[in-house]
N, C-alpha and C positions, 0 to 999 in steps of 0.2 A: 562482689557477687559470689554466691555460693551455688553449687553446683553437684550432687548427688546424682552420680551415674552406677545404676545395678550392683548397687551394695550390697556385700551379704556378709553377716559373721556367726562363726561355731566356737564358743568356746573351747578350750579343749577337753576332752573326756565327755563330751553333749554330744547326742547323738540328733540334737535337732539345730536348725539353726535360729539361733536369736531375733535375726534379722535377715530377710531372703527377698532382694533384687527389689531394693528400694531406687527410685528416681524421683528427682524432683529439681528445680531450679528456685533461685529465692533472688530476684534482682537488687544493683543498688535500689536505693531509696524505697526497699521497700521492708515490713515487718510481717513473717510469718510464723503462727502459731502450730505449737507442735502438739498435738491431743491422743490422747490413749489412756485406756484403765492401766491401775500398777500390772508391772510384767508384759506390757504391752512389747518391749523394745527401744522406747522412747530413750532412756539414759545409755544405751547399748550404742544407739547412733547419734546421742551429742556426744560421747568418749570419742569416739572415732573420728567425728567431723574435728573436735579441737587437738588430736593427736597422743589423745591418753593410752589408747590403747591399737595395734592391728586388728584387718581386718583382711579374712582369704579372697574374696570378690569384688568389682569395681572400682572405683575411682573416684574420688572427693577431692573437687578444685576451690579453693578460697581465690581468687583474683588471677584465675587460669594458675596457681600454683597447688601441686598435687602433692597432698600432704603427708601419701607415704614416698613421693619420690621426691621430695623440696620440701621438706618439712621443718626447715627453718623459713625459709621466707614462706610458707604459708601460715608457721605457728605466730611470725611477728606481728601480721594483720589481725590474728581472732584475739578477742579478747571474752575470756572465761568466768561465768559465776554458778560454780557447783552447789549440787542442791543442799551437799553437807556446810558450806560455806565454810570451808576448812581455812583457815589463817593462822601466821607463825604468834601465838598465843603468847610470846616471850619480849615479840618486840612492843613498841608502842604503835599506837596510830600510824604518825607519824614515819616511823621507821620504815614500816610495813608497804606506806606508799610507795616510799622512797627507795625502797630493797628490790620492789617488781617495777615499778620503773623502770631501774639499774637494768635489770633483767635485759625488756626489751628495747634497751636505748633509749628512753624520753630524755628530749633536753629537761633541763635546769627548769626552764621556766613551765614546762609542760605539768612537770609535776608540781610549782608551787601553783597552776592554775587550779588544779586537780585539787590542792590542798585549802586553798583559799575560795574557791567559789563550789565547788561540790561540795565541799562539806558544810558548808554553809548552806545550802540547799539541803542536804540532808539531815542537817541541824546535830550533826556530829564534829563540830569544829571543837568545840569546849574538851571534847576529849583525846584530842590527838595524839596529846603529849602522855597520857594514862596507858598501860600494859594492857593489851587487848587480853592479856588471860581476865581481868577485870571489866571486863564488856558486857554486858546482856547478851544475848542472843538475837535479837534487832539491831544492837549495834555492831555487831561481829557482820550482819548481815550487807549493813551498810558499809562497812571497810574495805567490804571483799567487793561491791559495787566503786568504789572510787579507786581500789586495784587494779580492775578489770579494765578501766578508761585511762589509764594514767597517759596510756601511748596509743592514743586515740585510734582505737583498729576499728578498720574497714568492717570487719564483722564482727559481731556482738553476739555472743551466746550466752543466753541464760536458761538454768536445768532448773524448773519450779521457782522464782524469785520471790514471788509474791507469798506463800508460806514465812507465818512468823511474822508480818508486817502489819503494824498498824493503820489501819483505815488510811490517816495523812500521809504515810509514809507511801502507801500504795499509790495512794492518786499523784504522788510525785512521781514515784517510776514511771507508773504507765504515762504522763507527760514526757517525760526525759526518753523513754523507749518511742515515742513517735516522733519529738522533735530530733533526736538524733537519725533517724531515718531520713527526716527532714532533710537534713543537709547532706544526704548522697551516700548514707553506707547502710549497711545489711544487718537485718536482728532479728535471730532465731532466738526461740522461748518457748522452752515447753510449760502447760500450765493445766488442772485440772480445771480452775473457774473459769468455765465458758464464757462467762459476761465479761471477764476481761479480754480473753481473747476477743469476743465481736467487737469489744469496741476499742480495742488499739489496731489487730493485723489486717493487711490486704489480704492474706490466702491462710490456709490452714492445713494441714497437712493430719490426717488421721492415719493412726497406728493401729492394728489388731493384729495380734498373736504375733508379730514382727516383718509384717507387710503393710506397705502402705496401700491401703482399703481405697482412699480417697485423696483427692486434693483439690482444694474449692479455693475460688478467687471471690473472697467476700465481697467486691468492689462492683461485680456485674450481677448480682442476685439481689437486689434491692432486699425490702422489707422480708428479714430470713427469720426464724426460730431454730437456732443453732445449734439449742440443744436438743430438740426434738430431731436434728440432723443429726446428732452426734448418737443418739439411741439407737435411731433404724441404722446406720452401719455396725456399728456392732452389734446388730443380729443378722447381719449377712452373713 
């Protein structure tokens, strides 16, 4: 479970804040999308929920673990897919799995599952063994998604995933981002395509100027037009 108590952050030298007294709760099993135009805040409070960066106000719990005061047992449960989809471009595939694994403890066999059935799903097994400097940028996208699950964390954060991705490639995530919910852990995901948000998240969390505007449980508003929800709050 994630947990977002009156967050706020000021970079330093900003005389405003980025982000000012966000709440929100995101239970097991379930997926919430995170929405905002660029400069919203949006990347400012995944940094913070996954431990990249401080923050001067509130509190962020992963699994009642408070990530500036427990910030190893809460960094062990998030598992991270930045929107740069930064990977060590030297190793191969394979290594790459193998090295963040290492990282946060996966056994042996966690990561040959990782190796052998996710990538196969993502139809990047053929290149494991090849120097990720030699990747596409889809398949760099995809390495840093079988990174992210290697030590299968409670909570899943992804910053924009779906940018870069092929049509197939998409509708395999967004399967994989629901049935992983499925089975009892948490998945944050910011994302501009609204149509994917409606039709993967229970709730959704809206960002303007670096407050949360809104938070809607998509699960009790039946038949919604979500973008025409997403327009009238940011002209609030």
């Amino acid at each position: 479970m994630l947990e977002v108590k009156d967050f706020s952050k000021m970079y330093k030298g900003a005389k405003d804040y980025s982000a000012k007294n966000i709440s929100f709760t995101v239970k097991d099993g379930e997926v919430c999308g995170l929405v905002g135009s660029n400069g919203a805040g949006k990347s400012t409070l995944i940094k913070s929920i996954v431990g990249i960066q401080p923050f001067q106000e509130g509190s962020i719990c992963i699994d009642g673990f408070d990530i500036a005061k427990q910030p190893q047992d809460a960094k062990r449960r998030i598992g991270y897919v930045p929107d740069d989809h930064t990977v060590y471009d030297k190793l191969t595939g394979r290594e790459y799995v193998d090295y963040i694994g290492s990282i946060y403890g996966a056994s042996k066999e966690m990561k040959q599952d990782v190796l052998e059935n996710l990538a196969a799903y993502f139809n990047i097994d053929f290149a494991l063994d090849t120097q990720i400097a030699n990747y596409s940028h889809g398949m760099k996208q995809k390495i840093c998604l079988l990174g992210s699950l290697v030590h299968s964390p409670s909570l899943w954060v992804l910053d924009e995933p779906m940018v870069g991705l092929d049509p197939q490639t998409m509708e395999k995530l967004i399967e994989l981002i629901r049935n992983y919910a499925n089975k009892g852990n948490t998945v944050l995901f910011s994302s501009h395509n609204l149509d994917v948000v409606q039709k993967v998240c229970d709730t959704v969390a809206f960002i303007r100027h670096g407050e949360l505007v809104s938070f809607l449980d998509l699960r009790t508003v039946g038949a919604f037009d979500l973008d025409a929800y997403y327009k009238k709050v940011n002209q609030v």
